[in-house]
C-alpha positions in Angstrom: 107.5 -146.1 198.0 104.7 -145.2 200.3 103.5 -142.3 197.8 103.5 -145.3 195.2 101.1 -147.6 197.8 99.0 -144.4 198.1 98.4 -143.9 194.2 96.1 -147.1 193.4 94.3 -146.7 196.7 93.2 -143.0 195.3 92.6 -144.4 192.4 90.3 -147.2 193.6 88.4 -144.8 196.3 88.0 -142.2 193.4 85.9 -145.3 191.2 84.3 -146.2 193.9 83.1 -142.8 194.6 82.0 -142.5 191.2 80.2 -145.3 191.6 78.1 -145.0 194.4 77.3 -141.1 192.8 76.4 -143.3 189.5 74.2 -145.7 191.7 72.0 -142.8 193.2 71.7 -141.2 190.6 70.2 -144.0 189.2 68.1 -144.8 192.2 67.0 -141.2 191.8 66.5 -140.8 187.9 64.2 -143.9 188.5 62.4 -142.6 191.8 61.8 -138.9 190.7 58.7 -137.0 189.8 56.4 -134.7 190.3 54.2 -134.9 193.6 50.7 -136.0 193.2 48.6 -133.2 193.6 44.9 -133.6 195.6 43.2 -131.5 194.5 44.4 -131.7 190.5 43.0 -127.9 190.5 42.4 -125.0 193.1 42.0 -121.5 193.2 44.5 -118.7 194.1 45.0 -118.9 198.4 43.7 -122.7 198.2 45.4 -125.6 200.0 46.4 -128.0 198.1 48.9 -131.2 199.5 50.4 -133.9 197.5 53.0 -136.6 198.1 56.2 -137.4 196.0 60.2 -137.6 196.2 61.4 -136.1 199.4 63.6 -133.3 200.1 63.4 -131.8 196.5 62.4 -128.6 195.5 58.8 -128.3 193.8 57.7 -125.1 190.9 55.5 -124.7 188.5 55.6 -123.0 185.2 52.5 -122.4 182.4 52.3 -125.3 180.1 53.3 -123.7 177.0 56.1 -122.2 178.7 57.2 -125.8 180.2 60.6 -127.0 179.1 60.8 -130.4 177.1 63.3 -133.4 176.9 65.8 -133.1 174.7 67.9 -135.8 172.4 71.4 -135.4 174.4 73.2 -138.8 173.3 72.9 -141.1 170.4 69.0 -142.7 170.8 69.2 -140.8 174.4 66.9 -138.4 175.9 67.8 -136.1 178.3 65.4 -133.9 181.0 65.9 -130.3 180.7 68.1 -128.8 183.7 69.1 -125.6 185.2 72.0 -124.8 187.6 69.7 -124.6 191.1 66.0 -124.3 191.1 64.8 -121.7 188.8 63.9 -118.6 191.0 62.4 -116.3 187.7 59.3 -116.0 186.2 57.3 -117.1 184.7 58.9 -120.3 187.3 56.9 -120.2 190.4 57.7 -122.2 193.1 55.7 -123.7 195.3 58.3 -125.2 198.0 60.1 -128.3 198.9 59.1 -131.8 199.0 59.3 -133.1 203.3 62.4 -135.2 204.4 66.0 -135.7 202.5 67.1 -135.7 198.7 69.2 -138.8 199.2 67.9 -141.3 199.4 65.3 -140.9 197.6 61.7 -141.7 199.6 58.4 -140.1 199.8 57.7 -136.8 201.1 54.9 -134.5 201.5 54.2 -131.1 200.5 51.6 -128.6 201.7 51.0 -125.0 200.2 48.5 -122.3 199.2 48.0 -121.9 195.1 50.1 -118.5 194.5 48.2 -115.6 193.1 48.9 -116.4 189.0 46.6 -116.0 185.8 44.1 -119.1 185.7 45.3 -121.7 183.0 47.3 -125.0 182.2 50.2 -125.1 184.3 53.2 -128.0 184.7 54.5 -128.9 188.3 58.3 -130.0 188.3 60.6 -131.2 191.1 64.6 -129.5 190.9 66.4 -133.2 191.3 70.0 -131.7 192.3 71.7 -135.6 192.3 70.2 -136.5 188.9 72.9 -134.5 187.5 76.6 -133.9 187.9 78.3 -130.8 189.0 75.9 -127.6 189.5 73.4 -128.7 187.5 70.2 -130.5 188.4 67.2 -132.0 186.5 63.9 -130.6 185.9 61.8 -133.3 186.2 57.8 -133.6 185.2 55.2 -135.6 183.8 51.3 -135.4 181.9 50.0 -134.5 184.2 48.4 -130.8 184.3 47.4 -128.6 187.4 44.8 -126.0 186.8 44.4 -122.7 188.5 40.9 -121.5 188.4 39.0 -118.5 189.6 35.0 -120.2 189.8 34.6 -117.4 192.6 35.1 -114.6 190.1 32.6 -115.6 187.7 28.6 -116.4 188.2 25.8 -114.0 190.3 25.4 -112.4 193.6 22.3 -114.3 195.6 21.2 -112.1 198.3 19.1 -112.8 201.2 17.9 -109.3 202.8 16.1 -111.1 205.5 19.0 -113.4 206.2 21.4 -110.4 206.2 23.8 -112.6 203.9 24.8 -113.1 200.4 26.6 -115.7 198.1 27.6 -116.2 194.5 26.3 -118.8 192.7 28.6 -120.3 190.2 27.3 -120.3 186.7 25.3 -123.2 185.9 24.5 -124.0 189.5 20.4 -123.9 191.0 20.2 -122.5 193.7 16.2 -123.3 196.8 15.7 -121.9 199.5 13.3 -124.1 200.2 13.5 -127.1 203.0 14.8 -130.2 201.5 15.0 -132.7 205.3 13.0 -132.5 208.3 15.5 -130.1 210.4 13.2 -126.7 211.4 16.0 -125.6 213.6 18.8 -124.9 212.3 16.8 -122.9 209.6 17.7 -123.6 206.1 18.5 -120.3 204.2 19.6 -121.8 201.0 20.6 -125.1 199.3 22.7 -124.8 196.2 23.5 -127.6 193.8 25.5 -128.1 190.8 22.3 -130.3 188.9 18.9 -129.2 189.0 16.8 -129.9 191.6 13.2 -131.0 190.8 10.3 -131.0 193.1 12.6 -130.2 196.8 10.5 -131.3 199.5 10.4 -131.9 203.0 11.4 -135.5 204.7 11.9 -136.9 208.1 15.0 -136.2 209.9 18.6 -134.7 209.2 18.7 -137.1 205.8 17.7 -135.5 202.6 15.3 -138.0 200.4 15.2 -135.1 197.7 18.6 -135.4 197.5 19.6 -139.5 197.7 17.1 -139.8 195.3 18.5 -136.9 192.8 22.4 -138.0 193.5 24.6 -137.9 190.7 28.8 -139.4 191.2 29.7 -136.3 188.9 27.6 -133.4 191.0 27.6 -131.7 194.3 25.6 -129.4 196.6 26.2 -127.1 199.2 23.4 -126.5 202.3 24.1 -123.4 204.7 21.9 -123.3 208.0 21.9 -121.0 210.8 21.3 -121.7 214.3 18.4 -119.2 215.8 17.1 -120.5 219.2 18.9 -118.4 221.8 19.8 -121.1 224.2 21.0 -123.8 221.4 23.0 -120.4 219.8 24.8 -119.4 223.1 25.8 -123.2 223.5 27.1 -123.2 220.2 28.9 -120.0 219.9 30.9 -121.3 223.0 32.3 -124.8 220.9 32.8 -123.5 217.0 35.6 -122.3 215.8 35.5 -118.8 213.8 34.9 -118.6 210.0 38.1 -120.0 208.5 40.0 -117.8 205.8 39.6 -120.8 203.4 36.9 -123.3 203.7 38.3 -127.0 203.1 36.1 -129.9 202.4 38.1 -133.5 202.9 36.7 -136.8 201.5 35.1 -138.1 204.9 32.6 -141.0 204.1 29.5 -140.7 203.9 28.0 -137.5 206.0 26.3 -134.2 204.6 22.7 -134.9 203.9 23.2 -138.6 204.3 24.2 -138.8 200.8 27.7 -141.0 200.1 31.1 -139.8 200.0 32.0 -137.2 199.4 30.2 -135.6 201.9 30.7 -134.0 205.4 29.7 -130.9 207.8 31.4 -127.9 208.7 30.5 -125.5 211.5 31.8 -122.4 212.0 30.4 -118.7 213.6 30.5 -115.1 212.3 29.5 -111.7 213.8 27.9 -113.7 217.0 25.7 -115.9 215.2 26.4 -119.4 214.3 26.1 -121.8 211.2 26.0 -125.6 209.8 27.5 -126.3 206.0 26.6 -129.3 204.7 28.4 -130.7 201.5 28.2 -133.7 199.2 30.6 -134.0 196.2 30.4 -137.1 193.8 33.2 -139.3 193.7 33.9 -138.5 190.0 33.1 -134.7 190.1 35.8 -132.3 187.6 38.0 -130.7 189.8 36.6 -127.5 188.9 32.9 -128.8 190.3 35.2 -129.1 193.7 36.6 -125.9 193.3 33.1 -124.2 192.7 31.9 -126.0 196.0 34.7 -124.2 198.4 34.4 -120.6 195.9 30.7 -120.5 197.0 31.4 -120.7 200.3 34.2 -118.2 200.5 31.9 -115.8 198.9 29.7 -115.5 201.4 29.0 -112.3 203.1 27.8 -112.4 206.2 25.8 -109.4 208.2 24.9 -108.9 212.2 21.7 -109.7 212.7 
């Protein structure tokens, strides 16, 4: 008799199981994506950080490689799916979305581009609950990340007096002329990504060759170097070393005084100390971002 009791209070725990398991999967099928990338393109060892579903597993695969929806019921379609993340190539994965899988909310990611041919690739999340049993979805959208190598291609500008070097990306301009009204720091060079016509002097920190010559799809790099012994001591003590990576955020306004994107970045070398200034239009191609941070890890930087 009590077995008997027992049978429909299985039965309606089991449906109710299933329901809640049909529930967030539905929550998830709906809330599931890919994380937003920013930057949409980067270089091999680049930071990159995005936001999306939490707790899920991210990878990436070359576009032509990526898997595709499939019909899987009548007027159904199905994402493709694996049984756990894919761990081969050409998969590459670029680790796991901040916080839990269920239920679903945002989380963050944060990693360096892995070493992989440049090109087209897809970035998909491994969604574990979107899918009974072992399996789990793979899960992307249109939109593509690019890997790019801007370093790797352009030429070698050296300063012998300067005891430094860059490379200038191909079809950037490149003055070594002083474009504000700063004599120390000293200006060694000023590269931008448009040509710039008839650089001059102006009052101040602010750049009128450049406000005047702005363009929302360019950008420019400025490297000075601080030379007067007492201001170079002072400033050897606060910077920071040369980082492995340079990073330039979206900070406002800064730079040159030209508008956002632009900022300042300070850092020291074999005892001697320098000043980047940046500005990077707000509708510049990722890969105009990319050739801003390739110039400056190109640099090669002697003792004076």
């Amino acid at each position: 008799m009590g077995r008997d009791r027992r049978i429909p209070m299985v039965r309606r725990v089991f449906l109710l199981s299933g329901a809640l398991f049909a529930v967030l999967c539905a929550s998830a099928r709906a809330d599931v994506g890919p994380p937003r990338l920013n930057p949409s393109a980067g270089e091999p060892g680049q930071v990159i950080g995005g936001r999306g579903p939490s707790g899920m597993p991210v990878l990436m695969i070359p576009a032509w490689l990526a898997p595709k929806r499939y019909s899987c019921h009548v007027g159904a379609v199905c994402e493709p799916y694996s049984v756990g993340p894919p761990s081969r190539r050409p998969w590459v994965r670029l680790g796991r979305m901040s916080g839990r899988v269920l239920p679903v909310r945002f989380g963050t990611i944060r990693f360096r581009v892995p070493r992989v041919a440049p090109g087209r690739y897809k970035v998909f999340v491994y969604c574990e609950p979107c899918y009974r049993g072992r399996r789990g979805s793979l899960i992307t959208d249109d939109r593509i990340f690019r890997v790019v190598r801007a370093g790797s291609a352009g030429t070698r500008v050296v300063y012998p007096g300067d005891r430094l070097s860059f490379v200038l990306a191909l079809g950037w301009h490149v003055t070594s002329a002083r474009i504000n009204g700063v004599v120390d720091p000293v200006t060694i060079f000023t590269v931008t990504s448009f040509g710039l016509r008839d650089p001059r002097p102006s009052a101040g920190i602010c750049s009128v060759t450049l406000q005047r010559q702005w363009h929302v799809r360019g950008a420019y790099v400025q490297l000075t170097e601080e030379r007067d012994g007492a201001s170079r001591k002072r400033k050897l003590r606060r910077v920071p070393p040369r980082p492995r990576h340079f990073e330039t955020r979206p900070k406002g306004a800064g730079g040159l005084c030209t508008p956002a994107d632009s900022g300042e970045i300070t850092f020291q070398e074999r005892g001697r100390a320098f000043y980047v200034f940046y500005g990077i239009g707000k509708r510049a191609s990722p890969a105009t971002r990319v050739a801003v941070r390739a110039i400056l890890d190109s640099l090669r930087i002697g003792r004076r």
